[in-house]
C-alpha positions as CSV (number, residue, x, y, z in Angstrom):
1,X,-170.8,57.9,-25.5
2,X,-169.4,61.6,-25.3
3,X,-169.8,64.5,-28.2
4,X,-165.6,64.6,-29.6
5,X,-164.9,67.8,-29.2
6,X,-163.9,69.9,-32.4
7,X,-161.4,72.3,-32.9
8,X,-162.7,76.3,-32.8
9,X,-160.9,76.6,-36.2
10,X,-161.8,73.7,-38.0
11,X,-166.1,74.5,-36.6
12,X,-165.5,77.8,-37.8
13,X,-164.8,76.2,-41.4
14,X,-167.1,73.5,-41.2
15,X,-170.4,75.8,-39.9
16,X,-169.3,79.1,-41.5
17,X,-171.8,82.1,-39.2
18,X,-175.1,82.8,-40.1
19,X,-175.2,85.8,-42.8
20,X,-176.7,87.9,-40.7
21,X,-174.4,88.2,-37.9
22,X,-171.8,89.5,-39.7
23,X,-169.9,93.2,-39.2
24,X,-172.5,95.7,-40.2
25,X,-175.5,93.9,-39.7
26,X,-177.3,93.3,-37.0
27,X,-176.6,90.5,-34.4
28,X,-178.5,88.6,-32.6
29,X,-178.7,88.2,-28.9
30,X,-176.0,86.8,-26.5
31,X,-178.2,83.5,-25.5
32,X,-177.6,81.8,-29.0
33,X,-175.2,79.8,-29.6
34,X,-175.1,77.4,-33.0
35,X,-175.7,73.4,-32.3
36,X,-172.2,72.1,-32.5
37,X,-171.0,75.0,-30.1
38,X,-173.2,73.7,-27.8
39,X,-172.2,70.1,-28.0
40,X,-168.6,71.5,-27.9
41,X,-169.3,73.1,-24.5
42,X,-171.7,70.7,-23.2
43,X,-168.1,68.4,-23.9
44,X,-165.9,70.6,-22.2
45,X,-168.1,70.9,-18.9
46,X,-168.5,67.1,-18.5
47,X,-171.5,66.5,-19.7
48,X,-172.0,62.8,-20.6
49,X,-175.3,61.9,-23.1
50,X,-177.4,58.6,-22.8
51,X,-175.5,55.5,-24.3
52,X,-177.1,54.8,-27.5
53,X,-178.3,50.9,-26.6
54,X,-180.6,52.6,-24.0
55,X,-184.3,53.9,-25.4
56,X,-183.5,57.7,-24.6
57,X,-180.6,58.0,-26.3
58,X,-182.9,56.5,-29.9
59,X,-185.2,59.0,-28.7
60,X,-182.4,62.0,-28.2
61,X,-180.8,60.9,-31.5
62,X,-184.1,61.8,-33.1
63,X,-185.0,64.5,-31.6
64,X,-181.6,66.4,-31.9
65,X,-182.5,67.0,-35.7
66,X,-185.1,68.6,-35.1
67,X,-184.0,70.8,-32.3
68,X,-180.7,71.8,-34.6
69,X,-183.5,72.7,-37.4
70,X,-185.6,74.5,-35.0
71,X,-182.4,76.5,-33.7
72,X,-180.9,77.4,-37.0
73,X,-184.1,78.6,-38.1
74,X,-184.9,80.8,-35.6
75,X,-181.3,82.6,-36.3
76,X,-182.1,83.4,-39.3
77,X,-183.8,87.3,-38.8
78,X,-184.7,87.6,-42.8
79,X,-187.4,85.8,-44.9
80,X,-187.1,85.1,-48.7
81,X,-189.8,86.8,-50.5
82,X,-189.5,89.7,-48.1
83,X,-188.9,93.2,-48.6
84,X,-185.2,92.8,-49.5
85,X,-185.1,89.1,-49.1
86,X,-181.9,87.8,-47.3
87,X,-180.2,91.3,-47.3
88,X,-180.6,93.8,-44.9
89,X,-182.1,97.3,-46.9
90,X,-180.1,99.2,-44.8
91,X,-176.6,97.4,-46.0
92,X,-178.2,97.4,-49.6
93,X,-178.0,101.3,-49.7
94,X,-175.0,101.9,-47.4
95,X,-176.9,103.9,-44.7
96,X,-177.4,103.2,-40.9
97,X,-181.0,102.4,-39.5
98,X,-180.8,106.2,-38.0
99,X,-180.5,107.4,-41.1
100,X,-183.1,110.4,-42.4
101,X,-185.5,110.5,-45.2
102,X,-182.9,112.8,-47.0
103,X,-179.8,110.3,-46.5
104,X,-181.8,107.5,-47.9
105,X,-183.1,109.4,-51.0
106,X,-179.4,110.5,-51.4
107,X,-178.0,107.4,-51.2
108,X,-180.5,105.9,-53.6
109,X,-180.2,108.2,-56.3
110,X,-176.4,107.9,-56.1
111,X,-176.7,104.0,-56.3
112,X,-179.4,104.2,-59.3
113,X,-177.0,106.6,-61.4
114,X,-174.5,103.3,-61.1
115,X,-176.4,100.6,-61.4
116,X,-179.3,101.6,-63.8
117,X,-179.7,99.7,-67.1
118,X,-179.4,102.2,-69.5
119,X,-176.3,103.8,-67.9
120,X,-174.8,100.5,-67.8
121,X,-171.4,100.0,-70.4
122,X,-169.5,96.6,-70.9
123,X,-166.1,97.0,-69.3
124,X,-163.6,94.1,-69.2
125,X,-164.2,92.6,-65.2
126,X,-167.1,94.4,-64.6
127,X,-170.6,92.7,-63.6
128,X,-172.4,92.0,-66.1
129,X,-175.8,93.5,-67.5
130,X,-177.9,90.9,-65.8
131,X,-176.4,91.4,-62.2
132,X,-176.6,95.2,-62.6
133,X,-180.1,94.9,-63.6
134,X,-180.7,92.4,-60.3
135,X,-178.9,94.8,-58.4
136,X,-181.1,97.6,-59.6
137,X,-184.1,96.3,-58.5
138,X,-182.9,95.1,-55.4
139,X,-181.7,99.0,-54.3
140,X,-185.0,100.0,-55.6
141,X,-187.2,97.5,-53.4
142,X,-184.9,98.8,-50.8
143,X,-185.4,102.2,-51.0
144,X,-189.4,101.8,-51.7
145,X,-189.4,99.9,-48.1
146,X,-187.6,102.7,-46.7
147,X,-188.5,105.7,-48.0
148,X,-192.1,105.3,-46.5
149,X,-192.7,105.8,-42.8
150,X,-195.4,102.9,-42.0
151,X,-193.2,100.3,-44.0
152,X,-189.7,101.2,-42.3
153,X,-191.6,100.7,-39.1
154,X,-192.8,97.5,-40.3
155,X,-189.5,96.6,-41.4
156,X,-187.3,97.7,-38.6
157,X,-190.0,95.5,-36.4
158,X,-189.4,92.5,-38.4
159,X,-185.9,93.4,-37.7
160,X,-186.4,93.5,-33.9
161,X,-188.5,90.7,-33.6
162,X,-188.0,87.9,-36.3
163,X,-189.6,85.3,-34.4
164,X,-192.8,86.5,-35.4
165,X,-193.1,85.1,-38.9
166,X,-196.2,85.0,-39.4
167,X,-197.3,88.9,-38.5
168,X,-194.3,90.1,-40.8
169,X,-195.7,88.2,-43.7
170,X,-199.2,89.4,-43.0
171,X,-198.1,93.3,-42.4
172,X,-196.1,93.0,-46.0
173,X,-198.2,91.9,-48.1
174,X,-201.3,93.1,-46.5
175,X,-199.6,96.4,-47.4
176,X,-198.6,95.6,-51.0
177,X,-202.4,93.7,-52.0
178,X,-203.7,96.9,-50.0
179,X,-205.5,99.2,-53.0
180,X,-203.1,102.4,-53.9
181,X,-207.0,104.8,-54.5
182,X,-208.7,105.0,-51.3
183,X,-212.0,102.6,-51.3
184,X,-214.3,105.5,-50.8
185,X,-213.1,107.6,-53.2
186,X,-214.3,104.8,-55.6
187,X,-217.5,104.1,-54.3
188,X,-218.1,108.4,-54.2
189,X,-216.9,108.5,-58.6
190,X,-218.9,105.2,-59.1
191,X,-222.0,106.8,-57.8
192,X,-221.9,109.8,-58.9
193,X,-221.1,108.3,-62.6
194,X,-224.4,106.2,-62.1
195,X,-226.6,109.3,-60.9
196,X,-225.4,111.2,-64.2
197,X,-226.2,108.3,-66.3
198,X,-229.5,107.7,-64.6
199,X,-230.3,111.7,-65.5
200,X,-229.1,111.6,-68.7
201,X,-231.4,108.4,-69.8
202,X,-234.3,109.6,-67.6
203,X,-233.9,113.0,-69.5
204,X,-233.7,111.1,-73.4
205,X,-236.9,109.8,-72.3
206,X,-239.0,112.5,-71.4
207,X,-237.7,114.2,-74.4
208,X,-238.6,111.6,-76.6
209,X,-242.7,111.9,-74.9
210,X,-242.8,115.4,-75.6
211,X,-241.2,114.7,-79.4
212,X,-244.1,112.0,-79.7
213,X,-247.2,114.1,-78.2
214,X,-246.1,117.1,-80.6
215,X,-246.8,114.8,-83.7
216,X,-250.1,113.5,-81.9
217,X,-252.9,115.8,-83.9
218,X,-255.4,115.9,-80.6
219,X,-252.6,117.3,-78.1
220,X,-251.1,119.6,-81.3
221,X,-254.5,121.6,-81.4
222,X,-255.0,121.8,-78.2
223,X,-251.4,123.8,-77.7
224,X,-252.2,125.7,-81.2
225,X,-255.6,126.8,-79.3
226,X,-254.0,127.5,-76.2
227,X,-251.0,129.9,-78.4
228,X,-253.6,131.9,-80.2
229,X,-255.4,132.6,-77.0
230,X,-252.2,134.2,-75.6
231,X,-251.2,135.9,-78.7
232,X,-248.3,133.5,-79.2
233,X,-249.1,132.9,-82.6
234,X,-250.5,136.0,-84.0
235,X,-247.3,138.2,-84.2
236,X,-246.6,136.7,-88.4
237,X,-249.5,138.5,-89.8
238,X,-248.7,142.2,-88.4
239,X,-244.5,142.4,-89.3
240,X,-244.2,144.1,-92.6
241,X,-241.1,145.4,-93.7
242,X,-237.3,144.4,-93.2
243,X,-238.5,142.6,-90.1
244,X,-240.9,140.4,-91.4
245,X,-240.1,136.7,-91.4
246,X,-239.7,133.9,-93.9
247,X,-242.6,131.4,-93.8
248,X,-239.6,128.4,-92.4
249,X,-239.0,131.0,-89.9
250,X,-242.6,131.6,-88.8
251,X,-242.8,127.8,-88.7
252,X,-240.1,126.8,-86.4
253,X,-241.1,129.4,-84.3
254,X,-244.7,127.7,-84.3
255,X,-243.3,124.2,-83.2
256,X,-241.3,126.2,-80.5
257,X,-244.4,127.7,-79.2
258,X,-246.1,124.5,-79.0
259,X,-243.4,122.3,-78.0
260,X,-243.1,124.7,-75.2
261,X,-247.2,124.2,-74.1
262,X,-247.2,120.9,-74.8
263,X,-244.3,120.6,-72.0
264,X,-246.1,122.9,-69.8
265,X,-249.6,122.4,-70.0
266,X,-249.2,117.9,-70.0
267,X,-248.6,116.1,-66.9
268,X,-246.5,113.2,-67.9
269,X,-246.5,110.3,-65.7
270,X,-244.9,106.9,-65.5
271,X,-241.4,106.3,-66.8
272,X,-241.7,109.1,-68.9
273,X,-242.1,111.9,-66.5
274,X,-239.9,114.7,-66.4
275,X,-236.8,114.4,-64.6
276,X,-236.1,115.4,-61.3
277,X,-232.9,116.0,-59.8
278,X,-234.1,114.8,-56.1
279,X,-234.6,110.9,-57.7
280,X,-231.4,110.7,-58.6
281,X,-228.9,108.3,-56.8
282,X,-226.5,110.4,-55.1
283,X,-229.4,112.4,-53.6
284,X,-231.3,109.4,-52.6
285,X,-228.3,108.0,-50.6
286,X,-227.7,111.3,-49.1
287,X,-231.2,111.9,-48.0
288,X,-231.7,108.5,-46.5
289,X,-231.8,109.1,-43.1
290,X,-234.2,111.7,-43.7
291,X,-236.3,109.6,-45.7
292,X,-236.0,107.4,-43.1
293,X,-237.2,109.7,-40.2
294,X,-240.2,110.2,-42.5
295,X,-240.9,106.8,-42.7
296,X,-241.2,106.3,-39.5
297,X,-242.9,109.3,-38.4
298,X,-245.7,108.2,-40.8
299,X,-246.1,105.0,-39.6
300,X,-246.5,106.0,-36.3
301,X,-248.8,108.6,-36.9
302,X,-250.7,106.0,-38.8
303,X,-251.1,103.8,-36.2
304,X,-252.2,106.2,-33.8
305,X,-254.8,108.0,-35.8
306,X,-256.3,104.6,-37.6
307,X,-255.9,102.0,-35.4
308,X,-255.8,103.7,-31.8
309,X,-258.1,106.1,-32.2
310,X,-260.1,104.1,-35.1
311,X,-260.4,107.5,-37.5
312,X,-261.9,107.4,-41.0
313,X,-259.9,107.0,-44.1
314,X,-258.9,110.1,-46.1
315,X,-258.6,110.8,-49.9
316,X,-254.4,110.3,-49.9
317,X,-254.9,107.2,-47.2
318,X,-257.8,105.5,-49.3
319,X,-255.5,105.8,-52.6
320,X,-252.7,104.4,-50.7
321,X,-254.6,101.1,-49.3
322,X,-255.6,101.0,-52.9
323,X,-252.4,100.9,-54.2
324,X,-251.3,98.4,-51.6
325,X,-253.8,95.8,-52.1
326,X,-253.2,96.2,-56.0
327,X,-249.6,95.5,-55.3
328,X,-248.8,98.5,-57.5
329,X,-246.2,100.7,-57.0
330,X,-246.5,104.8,-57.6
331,X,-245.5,105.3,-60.8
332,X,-247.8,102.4,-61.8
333,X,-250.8,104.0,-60.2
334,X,-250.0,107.3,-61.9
335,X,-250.3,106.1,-65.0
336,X,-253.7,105.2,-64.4
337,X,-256.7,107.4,-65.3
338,X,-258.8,109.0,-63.7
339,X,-261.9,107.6,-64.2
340,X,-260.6,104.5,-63.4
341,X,-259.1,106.0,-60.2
342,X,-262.5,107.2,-59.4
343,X,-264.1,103.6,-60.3
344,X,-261.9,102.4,-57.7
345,X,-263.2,104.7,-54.8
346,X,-267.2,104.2,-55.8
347,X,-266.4,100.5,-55.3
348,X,-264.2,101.3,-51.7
349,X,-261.2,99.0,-52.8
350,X,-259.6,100.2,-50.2
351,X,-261.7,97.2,-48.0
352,X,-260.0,94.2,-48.5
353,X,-263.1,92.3,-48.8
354,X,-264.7,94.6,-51.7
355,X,-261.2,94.7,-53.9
356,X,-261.6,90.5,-53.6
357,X,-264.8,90.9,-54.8
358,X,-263.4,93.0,-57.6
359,X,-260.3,90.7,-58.3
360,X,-262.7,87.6,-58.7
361,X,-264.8,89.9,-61.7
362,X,-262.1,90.8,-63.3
363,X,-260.5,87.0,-63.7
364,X,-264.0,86.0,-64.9
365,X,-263.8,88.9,-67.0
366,X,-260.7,87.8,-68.6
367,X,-261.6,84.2,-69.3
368,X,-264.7,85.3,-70.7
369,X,-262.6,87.7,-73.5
370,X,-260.3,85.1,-73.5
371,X,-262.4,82.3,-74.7
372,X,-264.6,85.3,-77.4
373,X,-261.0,86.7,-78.9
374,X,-260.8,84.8,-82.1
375,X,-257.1,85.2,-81.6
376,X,-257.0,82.8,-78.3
377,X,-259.1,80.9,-80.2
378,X,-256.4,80.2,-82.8
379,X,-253.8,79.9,-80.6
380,X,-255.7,77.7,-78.6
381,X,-256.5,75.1,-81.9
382,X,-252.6,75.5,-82.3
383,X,-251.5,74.1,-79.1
384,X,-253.9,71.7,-79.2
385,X,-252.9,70.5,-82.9
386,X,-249.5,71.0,-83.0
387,X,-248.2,72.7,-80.1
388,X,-244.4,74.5,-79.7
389,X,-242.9,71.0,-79.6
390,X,-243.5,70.1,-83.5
391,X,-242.1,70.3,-86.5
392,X,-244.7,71.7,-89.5
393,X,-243.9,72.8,-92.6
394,X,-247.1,75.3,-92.9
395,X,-247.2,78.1,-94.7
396,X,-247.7,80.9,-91.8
């Protein structure tokens, strides 16, 4: 059975030419040719196809679908969904791919003045409102893909190379997903937000210590004592005159004077310590690999001196293997006192057999107050009675 062949007018009807091979845009190369113009010539050269009783012409007959599809798609240069879609950006602004940066923003601006929405007036046989507004956007996706450098590149590549589906679709929208604020910048603001934050609260705090000590009799005296010593308090009594001061004023200046001790003369430890500007975040992150280094020269050194060279403990290293076998961390082991501090060295906790020792008294310890406190003694008859899964209807 041989392919009829069909008329160059009557194919030309019948399979009108892909869209984008027509004048002004760009063509494709010379090696494609649509499926019935190849039938047509494979006709006109002689070529005879398999009978259709035979098993490869069933199998040709299917295949030929699918080879048509295959061919037609790979014709077609522009994606839906795509920059400008089936149009070329080029055509949609009425410039030429050499076109400059200047050409194209003249071209658009022209185009916009047309076809914006709020220039836009009925006229009999004009497009109407909803076409110029599609229009609009389509000259403005247009001129936003070419306009910038990396995406005309893009573009004109898709444009050169359309058999590459899948890398156009990832460069586009890999480019319009992409964040507009660089990532870093935002991670930089975010910290540096945090770090002032992290000042600010640890700041409230120690302020509210000092505003609680002042009220504390004991550490009150003790500043008033200190102020009279230096004369901070005596100045009152000897202004006579214009410049003497009202007894409010002589009193605010008091609880200046011994705010201002207080601060000085108290060490504050724990959570509430004063602030300092090297704990915040933003240092901390910048001072890592500093902090690092120290690290590590530390530990080295430690494991030269003490476990090499077997060297005795020192004060800072005893308190440190203290520490550690508590499982405290600094601030914890500031807040302690220092008697207890020093209760802890007379019994050498820093052996791990001696602070197992202590940890076993001080369990006994607890169950012995535990089992004395009348309050664990109620608590206990309550679980026992009742316990938290009941319902009672008692008083307290």
């Amino acid at each position: 059975m041989k392919c009829v062949p069909i008329p160059i007018q009557q194919m030309a009807v019948t399979h009108p030419p892909c869209p984008h091979l027509l004048p002004g845009r760009r063509r494709r190369s010379a090696a494609y040719r649509p499926p019935m113009l190849t039938c047509f010539l494979a006709t006109q050269r002689g070529v005879k196809m398999a009978a259709p009783g035979r098993p490869t012409g069933r199998r040709t007959a299917l295949l030929l679908p699918l080879l048509c599809l295959c061919a037609v798609r790979s014709a077609c240069a522009l994606l839906e969904g795509l920059y400008c879609g089936t149009e070329v950006c080029y055509d949609v602004l009425g410039v030429t791919r050499d076109a400059t940066k200047a050409e194209i923003a003249r071209a658009y601006r022209q185009l916009a003045r047309r076809f914006h929405p709020d220039r836009y007036r009925a006229e009999p046989g004009a497009e109407s409102a909803e076409e110029k507004h599609q229009r609009f956007l389509q000259i403005a996706t247009a001129y936003e893909t070419l306009k910038d450098e990396d995406s005309r590149r893009e573009y004109d590549d898709m444009l050169d190379h359309p058999e590459e589906y899948y890398q156009h679709y990832y460069a586009y929208y890999r480019r319009r997903l992409a964040p507009k604020v660089d990532v870093r910048v935002v991670i930089l603001i975010s910290i540096c937000a945090i770090s002032l934050f992290q000042y600010y609260s640890w700041h409230s705090s120690y302020n509210e210590a000092i505003n609680y000590l002042v009220t504390v009799p004991k550490y009150r005296l003790q500043a008033a004592e200190i102020a009279r010593e230096q004369g901070l308090l005596s100045r009152g009594a000897k202004e006579r005159g214009k410049n003497r001061r009202s007894k409010e004023e002589i009193r605010e200046h008091e609880e200046e004077v011994i705010r201002h001790i207080i601060k000085t003369k108290i060490d504050i430890k724990g959570s509430y310590q004063k602030p300092s500007v090297w704990d915040i975040l933003l240092l901390q992150i910048v001072l890592a690999p500093v902090s690092l280094g120290r690290y590590l020269a530390w530990y080295v050194s430690w494991v030269y001196r003490f476990r090499l060279r077997g060297q005795e403990y020192g004060h800072e290293e005893k308190l440190y293997l203290i520490r550690k076998n508590m499982r405290m961390s600094q601030s914890q082991f500031d807040t302690l006192e220092d008697g207890t501090v020093e209760g802890f060295l007379q019994r050498e906790l820093w052996i791990w057999d001696n602070y197992e020792v202590y940890r076993c008294e001080q369990e006994e310890e607890m169950k012995v107050r535990m089992a004395t406190d009348p309050r664990m003694k109620r608590y206990r008859r309550w679980m026992r009675n009742e316990g938290p899964g009941r319902l009672t209807f008692a008083d307290d």
